[in-house]
N, C-alpha and C positions, 0 to 999 in steps of 0.2 A: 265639492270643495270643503275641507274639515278647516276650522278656528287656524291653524298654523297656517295652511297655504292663502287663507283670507287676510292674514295679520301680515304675512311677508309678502301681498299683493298691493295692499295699502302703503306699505313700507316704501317698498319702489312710487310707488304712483305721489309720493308727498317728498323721497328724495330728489325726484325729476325736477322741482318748484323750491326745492333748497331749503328746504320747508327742516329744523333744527329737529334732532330728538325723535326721528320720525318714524323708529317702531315704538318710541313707548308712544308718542301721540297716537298711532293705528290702534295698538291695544286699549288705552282708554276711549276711544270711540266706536271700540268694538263692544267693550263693556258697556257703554251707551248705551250702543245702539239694542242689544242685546237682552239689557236689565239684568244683569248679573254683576258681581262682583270677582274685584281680579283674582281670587285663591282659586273660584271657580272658574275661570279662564283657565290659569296655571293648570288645575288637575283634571281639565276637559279638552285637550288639544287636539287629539284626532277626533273629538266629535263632528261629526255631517254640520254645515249651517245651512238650513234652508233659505229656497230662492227669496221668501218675502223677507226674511232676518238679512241674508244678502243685498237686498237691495234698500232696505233701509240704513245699512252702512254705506255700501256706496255713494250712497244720497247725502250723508254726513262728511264723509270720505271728500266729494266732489266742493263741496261748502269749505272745506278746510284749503282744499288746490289753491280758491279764487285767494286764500290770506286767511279767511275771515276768522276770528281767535277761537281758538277751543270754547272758554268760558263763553262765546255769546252761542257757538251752535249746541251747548250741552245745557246752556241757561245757569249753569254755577260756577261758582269759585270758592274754594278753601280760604282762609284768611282764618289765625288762630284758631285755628284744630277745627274751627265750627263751617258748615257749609252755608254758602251766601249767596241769594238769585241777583243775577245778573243778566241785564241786556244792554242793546247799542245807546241808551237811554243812558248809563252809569259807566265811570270810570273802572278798570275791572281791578278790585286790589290787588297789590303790589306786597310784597315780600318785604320789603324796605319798611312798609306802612307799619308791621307788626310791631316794629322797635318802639314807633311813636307810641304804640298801646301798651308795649310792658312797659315804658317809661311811667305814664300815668299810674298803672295800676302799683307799679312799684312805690309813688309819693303817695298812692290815696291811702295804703298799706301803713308807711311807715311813719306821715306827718299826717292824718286828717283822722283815721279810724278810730286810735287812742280817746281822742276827745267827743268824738262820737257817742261811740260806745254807752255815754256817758247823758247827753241829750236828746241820745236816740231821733238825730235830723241826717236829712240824705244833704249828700255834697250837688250842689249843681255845677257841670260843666256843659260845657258850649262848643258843638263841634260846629266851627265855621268851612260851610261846604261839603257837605255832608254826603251828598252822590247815594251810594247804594246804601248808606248806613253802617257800612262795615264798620266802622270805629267806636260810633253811638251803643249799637249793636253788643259788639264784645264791651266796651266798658260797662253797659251796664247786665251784660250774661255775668262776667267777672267778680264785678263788684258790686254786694246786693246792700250795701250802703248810697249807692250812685243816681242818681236824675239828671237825665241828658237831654238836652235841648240841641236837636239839628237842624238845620237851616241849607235850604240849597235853593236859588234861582231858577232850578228847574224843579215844575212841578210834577214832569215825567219821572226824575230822581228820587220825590220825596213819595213818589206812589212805590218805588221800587223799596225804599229806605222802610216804609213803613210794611210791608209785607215781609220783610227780615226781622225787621219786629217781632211780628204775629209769630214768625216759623221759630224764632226764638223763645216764646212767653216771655218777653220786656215789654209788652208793647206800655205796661201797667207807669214804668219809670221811662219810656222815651218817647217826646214831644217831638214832633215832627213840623218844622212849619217853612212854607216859601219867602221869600224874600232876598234882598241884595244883602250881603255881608250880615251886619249887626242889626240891620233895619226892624228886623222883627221882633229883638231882643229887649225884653221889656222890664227884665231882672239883672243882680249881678248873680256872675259863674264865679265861684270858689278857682274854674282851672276853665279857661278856654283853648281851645286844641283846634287845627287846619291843616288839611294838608290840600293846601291851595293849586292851582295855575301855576306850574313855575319854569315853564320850556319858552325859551325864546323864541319868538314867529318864527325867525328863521330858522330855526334847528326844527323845526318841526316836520319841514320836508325831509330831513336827512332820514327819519326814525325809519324803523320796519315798518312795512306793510300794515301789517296786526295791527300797529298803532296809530301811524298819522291816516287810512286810509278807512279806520273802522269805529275808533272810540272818538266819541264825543271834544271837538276841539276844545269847545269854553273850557273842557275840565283840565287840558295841556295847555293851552298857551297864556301862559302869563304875561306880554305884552313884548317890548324891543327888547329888554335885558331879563327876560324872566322875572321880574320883582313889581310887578303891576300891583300883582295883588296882598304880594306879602307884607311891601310895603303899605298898604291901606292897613291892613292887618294889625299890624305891628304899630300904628297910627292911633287907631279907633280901641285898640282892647285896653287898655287902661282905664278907658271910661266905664266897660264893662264887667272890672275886677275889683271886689270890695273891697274898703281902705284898711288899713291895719285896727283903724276903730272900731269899725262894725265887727272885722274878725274877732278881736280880743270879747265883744261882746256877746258874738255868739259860741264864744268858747271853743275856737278854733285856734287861741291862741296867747300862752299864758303870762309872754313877755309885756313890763310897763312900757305904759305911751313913752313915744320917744330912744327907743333902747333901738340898736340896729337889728336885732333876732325879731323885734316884731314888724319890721317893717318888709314889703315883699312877700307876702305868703300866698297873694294872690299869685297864680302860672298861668302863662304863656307859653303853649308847646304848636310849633309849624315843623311840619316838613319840608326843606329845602332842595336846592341841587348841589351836586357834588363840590362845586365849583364857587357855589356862591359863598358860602362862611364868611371870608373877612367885610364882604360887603353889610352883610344882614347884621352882621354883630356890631358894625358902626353904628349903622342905623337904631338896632334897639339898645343901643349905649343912650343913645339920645333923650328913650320913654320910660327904660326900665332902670332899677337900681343894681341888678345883678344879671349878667345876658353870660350866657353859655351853649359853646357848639358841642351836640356832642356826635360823633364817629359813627356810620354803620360797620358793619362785620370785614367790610372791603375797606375799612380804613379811610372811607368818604367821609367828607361834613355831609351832617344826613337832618339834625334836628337844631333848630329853636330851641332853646329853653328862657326862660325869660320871667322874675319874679318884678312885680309891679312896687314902684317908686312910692 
């Protein structure tokens, strides 16, 4: 059997399961399985694959029949161009998730670096629920001004969170630590960032396979309306975003006391559900001085934004 007749045997055997996508999935866990790369797929197709290279695809092949998702039987996932270990331990990132990180790296760019620059001090943000670290991770690969403190109730997450660290070299600027929500947070964050629970119990039966059947529920279900947690979230981060006084004093911010430009510099960025926007934005009308949705690429409410009162 040559690479072609392997790739369009998998093909079949993962359409029979309705399984989406399912000669490129074959291909990638040919490459897998294989340890090569796809150009070298591409320009090796009628090569022979031996019975043992066969039968450790198959073996991958058969794992993927039962649902269970690409990223847990390959152990990674992409997320911002960078590759990220993942298992049934972690929520696997999401495509959606990336927006929440260009947002950040976009304000740390254009409102925090200038004054930086200047006192040569790192921004602290605060990724609440942090899972495999993807977000902790690239903010601070991205931004070598940045100190991330991530926080997850599982301590199987923050083993996972903190070995994406290491495969990154951050591990220098990212704190890792277990605890419920803010509990562990023993400083203020310049920007606190989450991308919480936000599926409602009940929708969670409906999802695919891949998901209600494989990844970790605490990281999916947000409670009866989805907003269990967001709402804590949205609750408690005030407490843990610096007032406009301590900003203007550590020169984060050059408006006088009292002027509306200095007020709010602390951020609040969540990830939300498509559906929830008008809800979350009442609510952080409540804590915040300025609460904004903003869109993913499909024209969803996707993000939080939220400057502190």
């Amino acid at each position: 059997m040559n690479l072609t007749e392997a790739i369009d045997w998998a093909t079949d055997q993962l359409q029979s399961k309705q399984i989406e996508d399912a000669r490129q999935e074959a291909e990638f866990l040919l490459v897998h399985a294989l340890e090569i790369n796809k150009s070298e797929l591409i320009l090796n197709q009628s090569l022979t694959i031996d019975d043992n290279s066969f039968n450790r695809f198959k073996a991958l092949i058969e794992r993927r029949l039962k649902h269970e998702p690409t990223a847990y039987i390959t152990g990674i996932q992409p997320f911002m161009s960078l590759d990220f270990i993942v298992n049934r331990s972690v929520l696997i990132p999401r495509p959606e998730t990336e927006l929440l990180v260009e947002k950040i790296i976009e304000l740390v760019k254009e409102k925090y670096s200038p004054h930086l620059s200047v006192g040569n001090q790192n921004i602290v943000i605060a990724d609440i629920g942090t899972g495999s670290g993807c977000i902790a991770v690239s903010l601070a690969k991205f931004l070598p001004n940045v100190s991330v403190i991530g926080i997850d109730s599982s301590s199987k997450a923050i083993e996972v969170a903190k070995k994406n660290a290491e495969k990154h070299k951050v591990s220098d600027r990212c704190q890792f630590m277990v605890g419920n929500l803010f509990d562990p947070l023993k400083e203020k964050a310049d920007i606190i960032i989450s991308n919480p629970p936000y599926i409602p119990s009940e929708t969670i039966k409906t999802l695919q396979p891949e998901v209600k059947d494989w990844e970790p529920r605490q990281a999916l279900d947000g409670g009866k309306d989805g907003l269990d947690y967001i709402t804590k979230i949205i609750r408690e981060a005030p407490n843990h975003l610096p007032s406009p006084s301590g900003l203007r004093q550590a020169g984060l911010t050059t408006e006088p006391p009292g002027s509306e430009q200095s007020r709010g510099t602390g951020c609040l960025f969540i990830e939300i559900g498509f559906d929830q926007g008008p809800k979350v934005r009442e609510l952080a009308g409540k804590y915040f001085k300025g609460v904004e949705v903003l869109k993913d690429l499909s024209g969803n409410d996707r993000i939080l934004r939220a400057t502190a009162a």
